[in-house]
RODRENLO-620470 format. One record per residue: x, y, z of N, C-alpha, C, O in turn; residue in one letter. Coordinates in steps of 0.001 Angstrom, whole numbers, plus 500000, padded with zeros to 6 digits. Layout:
residues N
XYZXYZXYZXYZa...
END
This chain:
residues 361
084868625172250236083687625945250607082843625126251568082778623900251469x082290625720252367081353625227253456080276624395252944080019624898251851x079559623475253111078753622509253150077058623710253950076872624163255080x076278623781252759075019624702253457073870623216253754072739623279254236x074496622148253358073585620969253544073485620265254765074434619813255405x072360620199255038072191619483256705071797618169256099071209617985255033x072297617142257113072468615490257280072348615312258496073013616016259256x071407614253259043071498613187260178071423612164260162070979611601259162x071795611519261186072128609960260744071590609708262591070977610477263331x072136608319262846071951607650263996072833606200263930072455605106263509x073899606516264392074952605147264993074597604498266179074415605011267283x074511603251265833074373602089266455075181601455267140075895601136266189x075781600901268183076501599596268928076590599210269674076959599883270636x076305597719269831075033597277271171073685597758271222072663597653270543x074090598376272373072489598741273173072752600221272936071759600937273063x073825600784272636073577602623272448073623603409271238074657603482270574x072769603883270982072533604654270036073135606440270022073011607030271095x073491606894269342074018607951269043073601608821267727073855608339266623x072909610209267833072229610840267021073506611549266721074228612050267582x073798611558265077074583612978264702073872613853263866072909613402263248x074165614939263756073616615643262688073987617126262365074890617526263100x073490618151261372074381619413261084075020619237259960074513618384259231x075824619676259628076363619825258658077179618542257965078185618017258443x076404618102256528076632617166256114078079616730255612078311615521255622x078705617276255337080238617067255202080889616849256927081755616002257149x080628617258257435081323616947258480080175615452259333080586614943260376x079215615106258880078461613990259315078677613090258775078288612006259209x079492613214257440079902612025256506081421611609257030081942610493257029x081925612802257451083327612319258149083070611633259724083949610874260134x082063611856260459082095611029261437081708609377261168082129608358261716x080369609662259695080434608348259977081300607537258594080943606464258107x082166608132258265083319607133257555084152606861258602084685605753258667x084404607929259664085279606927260703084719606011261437085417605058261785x083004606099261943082318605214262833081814603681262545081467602676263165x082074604348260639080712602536260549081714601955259627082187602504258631x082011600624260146082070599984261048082594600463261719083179601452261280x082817600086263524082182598980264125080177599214264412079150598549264545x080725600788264362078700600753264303078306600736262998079013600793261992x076853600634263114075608600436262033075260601828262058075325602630262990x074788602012260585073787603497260368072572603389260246072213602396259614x071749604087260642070432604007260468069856605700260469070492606711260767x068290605557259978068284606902259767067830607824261029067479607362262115x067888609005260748067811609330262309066265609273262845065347609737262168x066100608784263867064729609017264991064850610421265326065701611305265429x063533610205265454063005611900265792062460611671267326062249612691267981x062160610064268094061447610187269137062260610134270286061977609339271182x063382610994270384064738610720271337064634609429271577064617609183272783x064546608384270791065732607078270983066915606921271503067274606179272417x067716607938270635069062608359271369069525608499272636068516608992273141x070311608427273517071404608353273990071579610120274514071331610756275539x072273610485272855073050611689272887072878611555271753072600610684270929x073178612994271860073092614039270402074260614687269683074000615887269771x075491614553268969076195615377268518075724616416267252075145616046266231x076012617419267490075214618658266717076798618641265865077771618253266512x076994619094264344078535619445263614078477620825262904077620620738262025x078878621715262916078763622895262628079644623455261475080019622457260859x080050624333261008080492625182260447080195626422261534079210626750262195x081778627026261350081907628138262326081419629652261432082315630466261205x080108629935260999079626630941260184079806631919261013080017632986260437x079803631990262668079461633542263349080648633890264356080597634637265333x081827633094263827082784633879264622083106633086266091083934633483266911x082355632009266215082470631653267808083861630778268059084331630735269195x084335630262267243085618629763267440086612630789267802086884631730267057x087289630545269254088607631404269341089486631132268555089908630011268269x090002632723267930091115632923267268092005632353267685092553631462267036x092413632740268965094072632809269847093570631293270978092792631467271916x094108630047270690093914629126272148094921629491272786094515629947273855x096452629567272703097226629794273207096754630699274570096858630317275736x096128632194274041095820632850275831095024632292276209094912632369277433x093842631279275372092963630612276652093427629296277151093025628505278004x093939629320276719095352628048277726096081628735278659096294628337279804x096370629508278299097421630223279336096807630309280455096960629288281126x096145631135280966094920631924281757094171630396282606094234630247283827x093548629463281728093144628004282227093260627262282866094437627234283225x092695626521283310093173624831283679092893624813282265092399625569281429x093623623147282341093394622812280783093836620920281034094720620293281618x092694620616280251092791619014280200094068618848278987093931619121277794x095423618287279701096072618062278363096204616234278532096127615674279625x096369615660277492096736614518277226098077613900277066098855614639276463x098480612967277365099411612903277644101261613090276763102384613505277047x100454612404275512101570612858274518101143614373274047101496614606272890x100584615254274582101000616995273751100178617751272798100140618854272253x099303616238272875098022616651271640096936617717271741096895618946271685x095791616385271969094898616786272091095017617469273558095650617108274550x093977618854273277093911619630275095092351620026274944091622620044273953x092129620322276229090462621220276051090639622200277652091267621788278627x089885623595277571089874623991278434088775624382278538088002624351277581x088413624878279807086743625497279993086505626842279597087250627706280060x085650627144278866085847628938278893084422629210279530084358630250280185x083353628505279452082362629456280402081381628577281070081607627419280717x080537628633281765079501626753282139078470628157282983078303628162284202x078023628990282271076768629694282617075776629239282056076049628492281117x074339629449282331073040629041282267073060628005281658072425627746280635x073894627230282319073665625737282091074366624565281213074421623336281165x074802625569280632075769624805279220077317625019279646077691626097280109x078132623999279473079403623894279272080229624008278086080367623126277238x080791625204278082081661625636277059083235625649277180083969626343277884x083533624588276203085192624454276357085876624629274683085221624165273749x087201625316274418087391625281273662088900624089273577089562623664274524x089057623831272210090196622821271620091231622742271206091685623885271152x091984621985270829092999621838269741093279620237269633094120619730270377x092641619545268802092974617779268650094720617460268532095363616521269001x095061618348267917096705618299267607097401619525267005096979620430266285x098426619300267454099524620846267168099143621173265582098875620235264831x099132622474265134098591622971263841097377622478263009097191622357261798x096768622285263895095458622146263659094487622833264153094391622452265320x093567623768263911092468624940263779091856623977265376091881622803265745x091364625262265924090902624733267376089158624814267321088454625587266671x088828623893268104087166624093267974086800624496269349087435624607270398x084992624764268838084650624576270358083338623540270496082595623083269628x083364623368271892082461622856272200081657623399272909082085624177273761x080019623132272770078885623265274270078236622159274298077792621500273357x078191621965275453077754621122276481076361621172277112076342621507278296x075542620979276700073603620942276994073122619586278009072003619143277748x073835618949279067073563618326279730071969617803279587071560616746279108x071500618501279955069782618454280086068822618459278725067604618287278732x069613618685277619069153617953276083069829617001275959069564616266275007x070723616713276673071856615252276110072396615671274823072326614881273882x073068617128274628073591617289273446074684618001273571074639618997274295x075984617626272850077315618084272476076835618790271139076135618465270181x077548619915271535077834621278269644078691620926269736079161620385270737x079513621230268068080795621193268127080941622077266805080416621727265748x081601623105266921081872624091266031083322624213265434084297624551266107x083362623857263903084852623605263579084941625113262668084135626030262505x085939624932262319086478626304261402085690625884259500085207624894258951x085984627323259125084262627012257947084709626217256843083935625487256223x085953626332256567086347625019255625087247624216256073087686624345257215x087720623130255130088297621932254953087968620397255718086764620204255889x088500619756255995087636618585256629087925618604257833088969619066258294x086994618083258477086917617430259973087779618017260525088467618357259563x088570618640261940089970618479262149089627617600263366090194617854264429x088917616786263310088873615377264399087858615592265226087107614652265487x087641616891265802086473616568267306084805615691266892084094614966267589x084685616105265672083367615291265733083362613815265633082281613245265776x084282613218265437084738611980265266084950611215266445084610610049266646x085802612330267527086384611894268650084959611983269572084701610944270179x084015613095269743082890613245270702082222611793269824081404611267270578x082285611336269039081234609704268280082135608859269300081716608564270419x083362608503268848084224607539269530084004607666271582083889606808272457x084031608898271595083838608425273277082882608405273594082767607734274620x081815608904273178080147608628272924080114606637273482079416606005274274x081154606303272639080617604807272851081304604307273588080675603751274488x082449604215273667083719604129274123083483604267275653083756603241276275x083029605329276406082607604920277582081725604869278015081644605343279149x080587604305277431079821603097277875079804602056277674078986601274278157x081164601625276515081287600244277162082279599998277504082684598876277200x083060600769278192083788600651278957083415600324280408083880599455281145x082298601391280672081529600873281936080587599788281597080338599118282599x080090599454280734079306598115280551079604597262280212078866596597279486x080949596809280595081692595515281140082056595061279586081718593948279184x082639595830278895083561595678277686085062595741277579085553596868277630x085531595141277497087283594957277811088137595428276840088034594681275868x088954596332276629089854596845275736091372596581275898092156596772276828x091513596006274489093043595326274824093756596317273606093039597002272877x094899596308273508095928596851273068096292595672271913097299595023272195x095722595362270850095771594882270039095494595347268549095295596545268349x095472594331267357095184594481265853094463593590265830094557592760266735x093280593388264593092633592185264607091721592573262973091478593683262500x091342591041262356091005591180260881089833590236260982090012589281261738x088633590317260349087382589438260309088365588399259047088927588835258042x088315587077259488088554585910258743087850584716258551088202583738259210x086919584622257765086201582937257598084932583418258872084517582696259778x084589584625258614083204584935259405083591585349261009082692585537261829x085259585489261419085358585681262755086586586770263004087247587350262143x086682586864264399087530587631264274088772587288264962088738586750266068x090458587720264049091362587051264912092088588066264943092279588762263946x092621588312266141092968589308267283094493588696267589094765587563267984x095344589726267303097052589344266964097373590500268404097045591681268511x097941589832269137098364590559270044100057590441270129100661589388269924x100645591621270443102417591590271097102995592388271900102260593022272658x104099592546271959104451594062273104103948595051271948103057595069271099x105093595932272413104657597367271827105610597363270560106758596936270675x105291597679269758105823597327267794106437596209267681107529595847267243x105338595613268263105616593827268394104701592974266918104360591793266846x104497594144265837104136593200264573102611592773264411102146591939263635x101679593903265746100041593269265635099947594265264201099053593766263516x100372595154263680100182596316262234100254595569260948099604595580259903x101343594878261435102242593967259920101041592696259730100245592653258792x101096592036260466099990590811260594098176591086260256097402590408259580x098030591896260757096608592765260274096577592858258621095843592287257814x097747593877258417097660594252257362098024593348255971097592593558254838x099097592111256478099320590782255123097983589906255338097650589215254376x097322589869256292095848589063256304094714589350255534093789588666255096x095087590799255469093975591711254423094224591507252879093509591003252013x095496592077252828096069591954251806096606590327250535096581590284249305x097063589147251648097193587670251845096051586881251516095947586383250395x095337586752252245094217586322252577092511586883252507091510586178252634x092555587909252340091308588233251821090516588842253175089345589203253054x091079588921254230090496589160255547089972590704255154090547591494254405x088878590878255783088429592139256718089112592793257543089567592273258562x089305594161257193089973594810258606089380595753259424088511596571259121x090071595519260775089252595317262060089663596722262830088993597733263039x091101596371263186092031597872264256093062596934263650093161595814263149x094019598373264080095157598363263755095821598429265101096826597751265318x095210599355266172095576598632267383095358598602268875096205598562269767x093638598640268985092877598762269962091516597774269107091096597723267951x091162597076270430089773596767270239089136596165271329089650595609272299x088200596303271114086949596400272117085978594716272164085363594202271229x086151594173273632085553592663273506084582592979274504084869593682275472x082755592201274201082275592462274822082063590952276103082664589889275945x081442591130276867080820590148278102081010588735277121081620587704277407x080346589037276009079838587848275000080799587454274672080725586225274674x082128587927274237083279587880272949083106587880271886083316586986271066x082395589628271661082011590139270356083035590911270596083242591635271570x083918590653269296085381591613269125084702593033267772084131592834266700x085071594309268411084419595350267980086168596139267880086851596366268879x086547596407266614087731597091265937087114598298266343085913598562266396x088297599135266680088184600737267242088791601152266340089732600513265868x088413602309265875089312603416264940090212604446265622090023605509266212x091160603771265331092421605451265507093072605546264240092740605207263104x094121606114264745095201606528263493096115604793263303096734604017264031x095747604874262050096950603563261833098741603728260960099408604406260178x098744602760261675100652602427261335100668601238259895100673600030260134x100674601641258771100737601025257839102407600409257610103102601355257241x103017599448257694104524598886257939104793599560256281104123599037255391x105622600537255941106238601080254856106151600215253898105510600535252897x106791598880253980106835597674252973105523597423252232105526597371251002x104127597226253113103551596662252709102693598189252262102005597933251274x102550599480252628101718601019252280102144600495250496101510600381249447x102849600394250714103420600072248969102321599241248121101458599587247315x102619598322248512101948597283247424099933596935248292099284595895248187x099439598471249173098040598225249116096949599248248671095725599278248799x097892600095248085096915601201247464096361602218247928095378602913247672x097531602160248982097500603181250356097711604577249821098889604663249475x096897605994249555097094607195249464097483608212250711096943608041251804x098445609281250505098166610392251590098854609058252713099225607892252577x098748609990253753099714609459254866101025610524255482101175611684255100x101767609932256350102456610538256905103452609858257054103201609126258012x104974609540256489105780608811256723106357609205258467106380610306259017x106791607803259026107526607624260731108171606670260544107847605578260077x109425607162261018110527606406261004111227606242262561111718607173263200x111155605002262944111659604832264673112927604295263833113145604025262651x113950604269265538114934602949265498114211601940266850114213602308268025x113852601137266546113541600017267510114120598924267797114232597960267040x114473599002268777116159597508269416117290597651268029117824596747267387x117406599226267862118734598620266806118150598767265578119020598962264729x116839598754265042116108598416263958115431599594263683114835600304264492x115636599852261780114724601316261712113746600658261441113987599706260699x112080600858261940111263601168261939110241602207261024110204603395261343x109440601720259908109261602585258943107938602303258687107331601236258609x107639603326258583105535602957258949104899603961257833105815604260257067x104163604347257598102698605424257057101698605598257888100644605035258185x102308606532258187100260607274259499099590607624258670099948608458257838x098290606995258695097297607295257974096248606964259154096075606017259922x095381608720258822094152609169259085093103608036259300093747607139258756x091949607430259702090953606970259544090490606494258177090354605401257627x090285607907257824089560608208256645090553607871255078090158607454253989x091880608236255519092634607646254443092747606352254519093019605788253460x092594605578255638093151603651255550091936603443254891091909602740253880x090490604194255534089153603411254722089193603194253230088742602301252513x089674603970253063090117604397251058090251603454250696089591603359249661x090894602319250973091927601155250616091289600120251339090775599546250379x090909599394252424090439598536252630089207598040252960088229598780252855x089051596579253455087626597118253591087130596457254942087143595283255312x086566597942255717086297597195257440085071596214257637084046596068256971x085489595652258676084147594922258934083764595284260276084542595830261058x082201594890260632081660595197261404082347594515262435083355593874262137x081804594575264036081922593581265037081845592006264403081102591659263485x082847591109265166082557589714264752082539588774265873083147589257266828x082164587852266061082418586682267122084350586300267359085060585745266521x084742586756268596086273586121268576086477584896268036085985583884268535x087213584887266979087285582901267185088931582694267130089324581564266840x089970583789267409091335582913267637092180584035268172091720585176268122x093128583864268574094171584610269480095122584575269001095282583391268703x096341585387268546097698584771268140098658585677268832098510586895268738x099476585241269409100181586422269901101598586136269164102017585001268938x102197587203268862102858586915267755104385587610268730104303588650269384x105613586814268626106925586643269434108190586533268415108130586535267185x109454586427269307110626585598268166111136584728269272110862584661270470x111982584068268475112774582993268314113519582693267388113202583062266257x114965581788267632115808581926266537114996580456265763114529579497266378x115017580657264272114707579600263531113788580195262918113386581266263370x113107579533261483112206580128261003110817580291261421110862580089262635x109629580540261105108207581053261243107924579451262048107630578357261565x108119579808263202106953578483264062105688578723264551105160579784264216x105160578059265183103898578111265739103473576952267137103726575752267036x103026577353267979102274576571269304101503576575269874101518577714270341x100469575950270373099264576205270818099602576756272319100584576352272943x098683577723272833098953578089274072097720577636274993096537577617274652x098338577221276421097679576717277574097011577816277776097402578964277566x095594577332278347094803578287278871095441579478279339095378580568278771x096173579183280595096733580092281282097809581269280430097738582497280440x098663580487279814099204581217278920098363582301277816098707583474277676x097654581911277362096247582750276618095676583738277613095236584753277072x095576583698278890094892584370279849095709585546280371095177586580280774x097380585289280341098462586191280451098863586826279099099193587994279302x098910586652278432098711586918276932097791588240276519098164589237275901x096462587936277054095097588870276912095198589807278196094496590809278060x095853589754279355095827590392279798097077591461279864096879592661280051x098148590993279723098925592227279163098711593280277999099103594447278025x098056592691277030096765593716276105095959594493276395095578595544275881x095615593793277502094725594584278688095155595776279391094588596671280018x096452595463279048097365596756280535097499598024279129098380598209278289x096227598687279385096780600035278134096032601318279106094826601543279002x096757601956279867096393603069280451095775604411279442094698604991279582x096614604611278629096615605737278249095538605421277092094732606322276863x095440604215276327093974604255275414092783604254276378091713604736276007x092952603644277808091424604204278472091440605271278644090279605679278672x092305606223278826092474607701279084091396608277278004090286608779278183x092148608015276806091608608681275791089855608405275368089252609063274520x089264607278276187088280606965275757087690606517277185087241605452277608x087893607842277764086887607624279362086411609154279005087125609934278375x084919609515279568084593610689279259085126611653280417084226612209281046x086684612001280878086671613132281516085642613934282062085008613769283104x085573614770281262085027616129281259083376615849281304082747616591282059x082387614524280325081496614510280666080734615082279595079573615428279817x081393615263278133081288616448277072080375615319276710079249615799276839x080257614024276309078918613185276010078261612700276747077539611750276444x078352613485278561077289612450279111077528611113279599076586610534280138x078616610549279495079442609435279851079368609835281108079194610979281527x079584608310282013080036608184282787080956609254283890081996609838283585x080464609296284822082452609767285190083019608919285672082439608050286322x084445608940285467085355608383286114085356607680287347085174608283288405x085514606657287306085562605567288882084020605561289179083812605223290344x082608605902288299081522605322288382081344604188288562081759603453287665x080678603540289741080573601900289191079445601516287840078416602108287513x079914600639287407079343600315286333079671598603286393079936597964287412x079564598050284914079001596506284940080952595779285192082004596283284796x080831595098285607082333594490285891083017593940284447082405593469283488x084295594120284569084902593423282811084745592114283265085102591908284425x084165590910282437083865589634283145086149589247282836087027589732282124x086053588063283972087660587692284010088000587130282766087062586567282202x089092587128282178090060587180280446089519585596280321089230585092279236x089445585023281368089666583548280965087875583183280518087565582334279681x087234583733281017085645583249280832085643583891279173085295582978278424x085793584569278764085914585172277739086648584662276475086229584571275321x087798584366276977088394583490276229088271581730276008088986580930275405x087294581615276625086639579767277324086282579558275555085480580216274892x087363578175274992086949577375273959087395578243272548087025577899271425x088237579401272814088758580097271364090335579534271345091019579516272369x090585579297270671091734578520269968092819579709270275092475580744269704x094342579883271208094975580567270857096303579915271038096686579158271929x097005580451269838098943580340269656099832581295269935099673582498270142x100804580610269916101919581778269734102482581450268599102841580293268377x102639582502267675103687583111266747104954583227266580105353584377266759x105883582333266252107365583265266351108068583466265337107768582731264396x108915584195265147109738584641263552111136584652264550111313584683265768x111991584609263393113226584954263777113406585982264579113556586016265800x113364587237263393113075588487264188112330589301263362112025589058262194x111949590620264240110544590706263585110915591665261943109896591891261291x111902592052261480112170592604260335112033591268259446112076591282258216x111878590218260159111209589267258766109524588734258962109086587624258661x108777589869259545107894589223259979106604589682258489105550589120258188x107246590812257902106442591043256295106414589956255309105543589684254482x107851589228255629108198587984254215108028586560255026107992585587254272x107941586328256142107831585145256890106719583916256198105595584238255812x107007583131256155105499582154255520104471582391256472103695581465256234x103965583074257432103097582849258822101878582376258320101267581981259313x101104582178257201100100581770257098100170579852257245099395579178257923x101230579369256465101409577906256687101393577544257940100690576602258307x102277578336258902102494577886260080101081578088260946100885577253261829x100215578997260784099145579469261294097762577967261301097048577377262112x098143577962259476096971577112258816096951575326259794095941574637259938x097815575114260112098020574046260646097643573963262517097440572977263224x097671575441262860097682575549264396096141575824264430095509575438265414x095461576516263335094249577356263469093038576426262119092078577113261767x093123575347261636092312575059260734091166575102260615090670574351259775x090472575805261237088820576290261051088963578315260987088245579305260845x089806578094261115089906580168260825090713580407259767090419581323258998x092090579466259512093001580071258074093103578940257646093542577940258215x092676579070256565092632577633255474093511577674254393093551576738253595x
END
């Protein structure tokens, strides 16, 4: 049943603030996905804010039934894997109206667009939870502005440890999921992303929320509910994970806010057991910047369309300062395992504790 209770709040990070408010079940789902990396506070009434996300319940019918013909008929923003789409349906007296679909069989919303209040609606269908847009208009809410305010997003995992944050970078199902998740579980760490995050000018490492890849082995033994079993073959190797929601990983662990970077690991193989090496500047600097090379997560977290007031696209804005100033005086290694199907049972903390002794003890 629908939620007749109104809630507002006000998310915090950095310098931008973000008003939500409307319907309290769906304000509690934005901010179980938002905080951390932002702070809550209660809402201002003296436009402090930024922007405004309004969360609705669809009581009067305004959600289209059929997206399919208003896709058809459209342009239509699609994304690149098939998902998420949005198209325009009307931008009279002033407001921009587009309707949705976050992912295949999932109830479509809409949006309006109030430029000149600085406010996003977002109207979902009258029951069950979230089906993502209010979550996603929070996430790019922030997402691109600091993207334009010289915040760097790498293609990584990363866990608050001993007050900091250490940021496991590899190729692509190169083991930053597995390492996140035995640090939490191992060691007592905070968790951060599973596999995006956000560094600012300063090297304040800020964990982004998406959907996470829980490694099958370890969904087991962390008290992981709900999910979605995925099964790859990768180089030869099945690949066996749990997609879990936002809101289902929060269940189970426990996030932490933004932290100060304090180590790098980029995690590799080699034949022989769990080693470890310190890496040359330069090497650390090529390292962070292939993390760096993620097209399609800036995609997802540049404001297109303009639905929060973001930026547009190819705006100038504050420069990403260069990998190496950023990285000036943080300790980083490389990682290697045999191969990575032993990278759940590997000793990596011994080998770590000896390369990293002020972060893993």
């Amino acid at each position: 049943m629908a939620s007749s209770i109104e809630r507002a709040v006000d998310l915090l990070l950095d310098r931008w603030r973000l008003h939500v408010t409307g319907d309290a079940e769906l304000v509690d789902d934005v901010t179980t996905v938002m905080v951390p990396p932002c702070s809550v506070e209660p809402a201002t009434v003296d436009g402090a804010a930024q922007w405004t996300v309004r969360v609705e319940r669809d009581s009067c019918g305004e959600v289209p039934a059929d997206l399919g013909t208003l896709v058809s008929s459209r342009p239509v923003l699609a994304y690149p894997n098939g998902s998420a789409c949005l198209t325009v349906t009307d931008s009279s007296g002033g407001l921009l109206r587009l309707a949705g679909r976050y992912r295949p069989g999932i109830s479509p919303a809409l949006l309006e667009v109030d430029h000149k209040r600085r406010t996003t609606r977002v109207v979902v269908p009258t029951s069950g939870s979230s089906p993502r847009w209010p979550d996603w208009l929070a996430r790019l809410f922030f997402s691109s502005r600091m993207l334009s305010g010289g915040w760097r997003m790498l293609h990584a995992s990363a866990v608050a440890l001993n007050g900091v944050a250490v940021v496991f970078v590899a190729s692509t199902h190169g083991g930053k999921s597995t390492l996140a998740h035995r640090a939490c579980r191992e060691m007592g760490a905070r968790f951060m992303a599973d596999d995006l995050v956000l560094i600012s000018p300063e090297g304040v490492v800020a964990g982004w929320p998406t959907r996470v890849a829980v490694p099958a082995e370890l969904a087991g033994l962390g008290g992981f509910a709900g999910g979605v079993p995925d099964r790859q073959v990768v180089a030869g190797v099945l690949r066996q994970r749990v997609l879990l929601t936002p809101q289902e990983h929060r269940a189970a662990v426990r996030p932490s806010p933004p932290a100060r970077l304090g180590a790098v690991v980029q995690i590799g193989t080699a034949p022989g057991s769990a080693a470890g090496c310190t890496l040359e500047p330069a090497q650390a600097e090529a390292a962070a910047a292939d993390a760096g090379d993620a097209p399609l997560q800036r995609l997802y977290s540049t404001d297109l369309l303009s639905v929060t007031g973001g930026p547009p696209p190819g705006a100038p804005g504050i420069p990403a300062p260069p990998v190496g100033s950023v990285l000036a005086g943080v300790p980083a290694v490389r990682l290697t395992v045999s191969h990575l199907r032993d990278l759940p049972h590997a000793p990596v903390w011994e080998t770590l504790a000896g390369l990293l002794p002020e972060v893993i003890a």
